[in-house]
N, C-alpha and C positions, 0 to 999 in steps of 0.2 A: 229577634227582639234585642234592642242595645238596650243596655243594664247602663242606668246612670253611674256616676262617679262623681266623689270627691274631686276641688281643682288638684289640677297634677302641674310638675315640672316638665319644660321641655326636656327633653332623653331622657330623665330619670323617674319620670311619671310622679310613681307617692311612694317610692324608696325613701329620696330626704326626710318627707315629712314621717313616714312608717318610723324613720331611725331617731328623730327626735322628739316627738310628739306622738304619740300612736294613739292615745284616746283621744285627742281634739281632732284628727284623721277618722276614725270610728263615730266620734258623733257627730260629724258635719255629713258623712257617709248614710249616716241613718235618720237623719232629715229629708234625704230623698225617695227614701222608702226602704219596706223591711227586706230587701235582697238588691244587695249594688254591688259595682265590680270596683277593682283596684290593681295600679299595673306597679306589682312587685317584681322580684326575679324571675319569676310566670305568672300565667293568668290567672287570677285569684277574685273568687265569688266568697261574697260577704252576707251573712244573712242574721236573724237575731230572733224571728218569730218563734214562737211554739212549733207549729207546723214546720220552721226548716230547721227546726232543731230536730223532732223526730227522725225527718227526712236522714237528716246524716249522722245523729248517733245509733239509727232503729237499723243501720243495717251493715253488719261488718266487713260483709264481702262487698257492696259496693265502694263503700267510702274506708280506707287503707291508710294507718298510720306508718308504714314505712312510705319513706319519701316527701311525709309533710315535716312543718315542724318542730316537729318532739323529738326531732333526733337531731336538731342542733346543738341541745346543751351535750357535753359529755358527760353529764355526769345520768345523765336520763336515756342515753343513745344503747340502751341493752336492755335485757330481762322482759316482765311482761308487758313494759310497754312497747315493745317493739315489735312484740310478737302476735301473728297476724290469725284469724280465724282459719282453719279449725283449731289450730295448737293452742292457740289465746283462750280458747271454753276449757281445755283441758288442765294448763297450768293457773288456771281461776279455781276451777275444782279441786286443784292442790290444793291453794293458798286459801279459799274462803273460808275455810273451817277456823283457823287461828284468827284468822281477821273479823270473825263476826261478835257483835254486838255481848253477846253472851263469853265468849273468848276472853277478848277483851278485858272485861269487866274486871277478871282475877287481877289484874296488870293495877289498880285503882292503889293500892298500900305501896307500891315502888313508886308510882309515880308522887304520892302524897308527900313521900318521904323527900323525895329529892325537890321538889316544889318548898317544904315548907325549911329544910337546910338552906335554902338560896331567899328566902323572903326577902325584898329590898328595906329600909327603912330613912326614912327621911324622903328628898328628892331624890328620884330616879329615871334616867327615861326607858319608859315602857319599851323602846323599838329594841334598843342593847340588853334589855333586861331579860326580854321574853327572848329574844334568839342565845342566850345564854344558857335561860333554863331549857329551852326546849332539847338544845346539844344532850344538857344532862338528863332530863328526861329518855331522851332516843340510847343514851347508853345504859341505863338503869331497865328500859324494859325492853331491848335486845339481849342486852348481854350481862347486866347483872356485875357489872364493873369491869367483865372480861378482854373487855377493849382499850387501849389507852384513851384516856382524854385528850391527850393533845394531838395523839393521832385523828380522833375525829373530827376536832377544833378544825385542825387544818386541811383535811379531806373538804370540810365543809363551807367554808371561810371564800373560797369564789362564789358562791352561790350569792354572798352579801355584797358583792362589787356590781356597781352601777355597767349595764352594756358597754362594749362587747366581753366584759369581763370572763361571767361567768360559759361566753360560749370559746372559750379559748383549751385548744388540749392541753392537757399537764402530764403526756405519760411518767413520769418521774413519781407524781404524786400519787396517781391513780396504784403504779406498781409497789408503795410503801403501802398506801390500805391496804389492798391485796395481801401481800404478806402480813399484816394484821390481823384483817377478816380470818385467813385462816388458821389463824392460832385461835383467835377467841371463838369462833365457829363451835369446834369442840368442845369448848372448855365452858359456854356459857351454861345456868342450871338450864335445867328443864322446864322450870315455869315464865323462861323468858322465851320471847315472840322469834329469837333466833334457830330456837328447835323448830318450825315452822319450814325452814331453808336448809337445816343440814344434812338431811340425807335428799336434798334434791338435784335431778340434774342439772347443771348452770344453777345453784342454787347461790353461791359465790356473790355473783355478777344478780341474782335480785335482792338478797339482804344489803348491794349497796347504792340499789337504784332506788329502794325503799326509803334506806336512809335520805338519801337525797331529795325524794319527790316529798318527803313528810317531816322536813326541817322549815325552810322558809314558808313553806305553805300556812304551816300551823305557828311560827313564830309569829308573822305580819299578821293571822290574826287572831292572837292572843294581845298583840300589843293595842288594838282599833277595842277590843273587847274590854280592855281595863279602863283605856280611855275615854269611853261611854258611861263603865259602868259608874266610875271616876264622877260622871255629869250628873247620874242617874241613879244615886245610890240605891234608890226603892230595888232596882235591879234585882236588888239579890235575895229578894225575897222568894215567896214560895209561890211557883208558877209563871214566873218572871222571866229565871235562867233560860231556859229555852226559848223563848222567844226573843232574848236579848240577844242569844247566839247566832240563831238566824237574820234577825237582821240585821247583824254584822256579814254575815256572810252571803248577804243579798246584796249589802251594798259595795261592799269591799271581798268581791270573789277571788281567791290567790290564785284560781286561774281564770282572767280575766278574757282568755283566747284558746280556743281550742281548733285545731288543724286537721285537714283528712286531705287525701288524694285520691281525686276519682280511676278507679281503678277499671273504668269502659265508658261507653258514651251514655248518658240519661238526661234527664230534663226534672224541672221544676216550676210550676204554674207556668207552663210554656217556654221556660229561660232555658235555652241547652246547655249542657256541661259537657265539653266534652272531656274524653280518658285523658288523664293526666293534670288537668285542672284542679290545681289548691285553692278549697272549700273552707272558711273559717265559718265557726260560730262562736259568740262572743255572751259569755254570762253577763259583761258586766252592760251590754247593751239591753238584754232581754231585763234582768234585775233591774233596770231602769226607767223600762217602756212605762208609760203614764198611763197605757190601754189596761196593761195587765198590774199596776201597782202605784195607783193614787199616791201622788205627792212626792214621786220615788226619788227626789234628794233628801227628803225628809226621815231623820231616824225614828221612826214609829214601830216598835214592838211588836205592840196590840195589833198588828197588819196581820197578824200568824195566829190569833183567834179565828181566823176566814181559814175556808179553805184553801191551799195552792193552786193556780192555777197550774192544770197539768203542762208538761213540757218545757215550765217559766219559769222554774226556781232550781237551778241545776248548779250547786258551789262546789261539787262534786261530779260536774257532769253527769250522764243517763246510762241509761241501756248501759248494754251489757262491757262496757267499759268504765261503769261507776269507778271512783277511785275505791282502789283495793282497801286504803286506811281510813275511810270514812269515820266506822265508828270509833277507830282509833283516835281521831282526832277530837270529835266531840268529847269522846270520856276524857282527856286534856285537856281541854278548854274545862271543864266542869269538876276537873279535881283543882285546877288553878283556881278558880271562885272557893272553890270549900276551904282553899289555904289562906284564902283572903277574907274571906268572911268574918266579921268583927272589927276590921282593922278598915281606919276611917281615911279613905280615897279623898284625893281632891287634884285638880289639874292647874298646875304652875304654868307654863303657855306649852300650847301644841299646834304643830302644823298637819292636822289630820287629811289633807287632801290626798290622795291616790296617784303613785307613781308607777307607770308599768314597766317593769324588765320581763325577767325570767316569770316571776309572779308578781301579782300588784303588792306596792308596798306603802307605807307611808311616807310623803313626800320629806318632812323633816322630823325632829325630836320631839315624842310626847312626853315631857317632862312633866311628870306624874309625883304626889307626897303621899307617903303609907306613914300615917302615924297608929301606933301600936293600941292596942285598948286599954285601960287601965287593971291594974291587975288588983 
């Protein structure tokens, strides 16, 4: 069966286009149905349904994150993302107990703190704002101040460069966090999320893949979430937040592309795959299907009164490779509301369209005003 495609260049197929446009590449892709191929630097199947969403997150021994890629950035190329099943269930069962919803939670008064010390006032833009506080948020509830600031600044600081930025190595830089992480390792309290990692093997090398996978993720969208809420003041009402947050994060998923490598021969609705064949699935196509989410340019809240459709709403990906900080990252988004609450939003101009690198981001400045409440 030949798998349609996007038009491609002679020799270089939809490499150019992959490197400068990858969402107008994906969605001209999924105009010809929900599984097309793409001729990257191997043979690459594209898919966006429910159905091949299960297909390749429900099974860890088929579809193999070493080899796809999540191990281009450096700064993601270790820890449990890289790590393949059976070890992958067993260093999950380390880490899920800090990372779960109830865990969590305690983390709510450091984060508050360090949110409402940075409050902006006046005009500000939301994209520089929120990747600021989130720096400090990620050292407040790892380490409890035990980490330099500026060492994290600049550990973190490629990840905000536009391609091929942040897939460049820096062993220079990586070796200064390194000697960092392991001062503050020790030294952080106990009720920060870094006791989690220190007495673990390779624990090192995952407090700084954490750090990394849960900086721009949850900045770009914290920034899309002010922005809104900014349009939408009702937002913040009671019963709102949550469904304001999802569909932020339905429409603007920070991981807009997710990777596997078929690890032996299989098929799907008759499409062969063969062993070594790079398999994407793509949130930000599925978040978008018209089948599965009426009107789905449209910012509608109230879509999250309905059930989910199972398989179709993944901003965290599935199965058993959910992102580890999930809850982590909602309780941030919703202690940043609690710090704003009262203070009267409004949007000076913003360019909210969606740009893809490493994670989707806002194409340019949400220049956002916080005026204070009256006292």
């Amino acid at each position: 069966m030949t798998l349609p495609a996007p038009r491609s260049q002679p020799l270089v197929g939809h490499l150019g286009r992959w490197g400068r446009q990858p969402l107008s590449l994906l969605e001209e892709g999924a105009t010809l149905g929900p599984v097309f191929g793409l001729r990257l630097w191997r043979n690459t199947i594209v898919g966006y349904s429910p159905d091949w969403n299960r297909f390749v997150l429900g099974d860890l021994d088929l579809f193999r994150s070493r080899g796809s890629m999540s191990g281009l950035s450096p700064h993601l190329a270790a820890g449990v993302v890289q790590t393949e099943s059976p070890d992958h269930r067993r260093r999950r069962a380390e880490l899920n107990p800090s990372f779960a919803r109830r865990s969590v939670s305690a983390l709510r008064p450091r984060i508050l703190e360090a949110v409402t010390r940075g409050l902006p006032s006046g005009e500000f833009d939301a994209v520089t704002w929120s990747a600021s506080i989130t720096r400090a948020i990620l050292s407040a509830t790892f380490f409890g101040g035990a980490l330099p600031t500026p060492v994290l600044a600049a550990f973190l600081r490629p990840l905000d460069r536009p391609l091929p930025g942040p897939l460049v190595r820096r062993p220079a830089l990586f070796r200064r966090m390194n000697r960092a992480l392991a001062q503050a390792l020790p030294a952080a309290p106990e009720d920060c999320l870094a006791a989690a990692f220190r007495d673990l093997p390779g624990g090192l090398d995952e407090v700084r893949v954490a750090l990394s996978a849960g900086y721009d993720t949850t900045a770009h969208t914290m920034a899309w979430l002010l922005y809104h809420i900014s349009r939408q003041p009702a937002l913040f009402g009671a019963g709102q937040r949550e469904l304001a947050v999802n569909e932020v994060l339905r429409l603007y998923p920070a991981g807009w592309l997710g990777s596997r490598r078929a690890a032996r021969d299989t098929a799907f609705a008759g499409i062969a795959i063969p062993r070594g064949t790079l398999v994407l699935y793509s949130p930000y196509l599925t978040h978008r299907d018209g089948d599965l989410w009426p009107e789905p340019q449209e910012f509608r809240p109230e879509r999250f009164l309905a059930p989910l459709p199972a398989w179709g709403f993944l901003p965290f990906a599935a199965g058993e490779r959910t992102c580890l900080g999930s809850s982590y990252a909602r309780l941030v988004l919703d202690t940043v509301l609690d710090a704003f609450e009262g203070s009267r939003l409004s949007v000076v101009t913003a360019d909210p369209r969606p740009r893809a690198g490493i994670t989707l981001a806002p194409a340019g400045p949400l220049i956002l005003r916080r005026e204070q409440p009256p006292v």
